[in-house]
N, C-alpha and C positions, 0 to 999 in steps of 0.2 A: 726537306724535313730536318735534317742534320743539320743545317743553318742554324734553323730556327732552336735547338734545340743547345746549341755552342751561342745563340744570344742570349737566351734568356740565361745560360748558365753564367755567362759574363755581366747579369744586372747587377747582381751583387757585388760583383767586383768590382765593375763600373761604378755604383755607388758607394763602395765604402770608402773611398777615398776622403768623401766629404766630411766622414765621420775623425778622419785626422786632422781637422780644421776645427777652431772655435775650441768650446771648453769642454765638450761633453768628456762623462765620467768613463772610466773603463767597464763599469760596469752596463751605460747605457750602450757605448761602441758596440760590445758582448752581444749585450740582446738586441740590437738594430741590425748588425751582421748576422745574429742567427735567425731573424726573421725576413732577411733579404733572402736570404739563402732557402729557406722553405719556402716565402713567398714565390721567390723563383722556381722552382720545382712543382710546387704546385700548379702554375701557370703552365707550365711544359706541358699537363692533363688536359688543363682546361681548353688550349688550345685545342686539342686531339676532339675535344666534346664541343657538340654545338646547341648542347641541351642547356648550357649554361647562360642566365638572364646576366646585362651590364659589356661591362667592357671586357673584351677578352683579345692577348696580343700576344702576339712571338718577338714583340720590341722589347728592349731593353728597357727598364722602371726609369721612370721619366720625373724631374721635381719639376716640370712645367706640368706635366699633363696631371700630375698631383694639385697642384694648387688650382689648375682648371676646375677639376673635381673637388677639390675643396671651397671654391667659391657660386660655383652651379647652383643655382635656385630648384627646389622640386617643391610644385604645387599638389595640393592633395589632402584630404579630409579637410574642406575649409582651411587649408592653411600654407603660408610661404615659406619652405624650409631649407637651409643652408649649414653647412657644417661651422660655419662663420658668422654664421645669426647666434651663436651661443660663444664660439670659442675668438671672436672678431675677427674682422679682416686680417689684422697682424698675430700670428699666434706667439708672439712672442708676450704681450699684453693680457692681462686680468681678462677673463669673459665673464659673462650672466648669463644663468642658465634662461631660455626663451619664458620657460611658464612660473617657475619658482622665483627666479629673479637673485638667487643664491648666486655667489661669486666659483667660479671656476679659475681655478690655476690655472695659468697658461699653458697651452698646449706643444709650443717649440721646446724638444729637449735642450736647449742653447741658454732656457731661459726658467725651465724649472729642473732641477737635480733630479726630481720626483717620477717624472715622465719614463717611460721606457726604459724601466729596471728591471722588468717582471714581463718575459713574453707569455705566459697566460695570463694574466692582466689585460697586458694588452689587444690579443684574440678577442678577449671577451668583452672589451671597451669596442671594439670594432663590432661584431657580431651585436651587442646591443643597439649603437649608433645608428649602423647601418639599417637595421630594421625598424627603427625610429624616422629614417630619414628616404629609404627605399623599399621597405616591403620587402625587403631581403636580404641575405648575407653579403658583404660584397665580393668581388674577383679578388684571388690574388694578385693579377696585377694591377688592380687600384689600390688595394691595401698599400701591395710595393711602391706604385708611385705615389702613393701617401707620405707613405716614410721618405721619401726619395727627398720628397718636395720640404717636409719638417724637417731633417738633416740641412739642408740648403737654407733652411733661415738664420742667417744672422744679424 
């Protein structure tokens, strides 16, 4: 259990490295390291609970297993949905949003300034998504291999 407990606390650390690569601002590195690091803490629970719906892991946040999850299809109410049916394949790229058809900023912080300034913003960009997309909030450690995997885009 101590294992598990000195990985997940090393996700963070694991990934911020990536965040010294590329152009992001100090202020996105700020809020991507302070939500690696909650991410990661939180996960440490989740693990302990088996009441929790999705993925739940004592690994380290992963920008493979993030972009897995970012391009997975879920079918449901009539319809095919992907986190990349709106923000595209590449998140570095203009999206549309699926039903309005409105342009969405790109979603890699590498490629909008905009993205990942505001960790309540982004909670709540997730929390909305997510229940758009799942019928529920998602894991910590998908959030974090979310981030994992946008950090990792260049």
């Amino acid at each position: 259990m101590k294992l598990r407990c000195v990985l997940l606390a090393l996700a963070g650390v694991i990934a911020f490295p990536v965040l010294a690569q590329g152009n992001l601002s100090a202020k996105q590195s700020e809020v991507m390291k302070k939500l690696l690091g909650t991410y990661a803490e939180r996960a440490k629970v989740e693990v302990k609970s088996e009441k929790i719906r999705g993925t739940v892991s004592d690994q380290p946040f992963s920008a493979e297993a993030g972009r897995k999850f970012y391009l997975v299809r879920r079918t449901w109410q009539s319809g095919d949905y992907t986190c990349s049916g709106c923000h595209t394949e590449d998140p570095k790229k203009v999206g549309r949003h699926i039903e309005t058809k409105q342009p969405i900023k790109p979603l890699a912080p590498i490629a909008n300034p905009e993205r990942f300034t505001s960790a309540p913003t982004v909670e709540a960009n997730f929390v909305a998504h997510c229940m758009d997309l799942h019928e529920r909030d998602c894991t910590a450690y998908e959030k974090g291999n979310i981030i994992a995997y946008l950090m990792s885009v260049r």
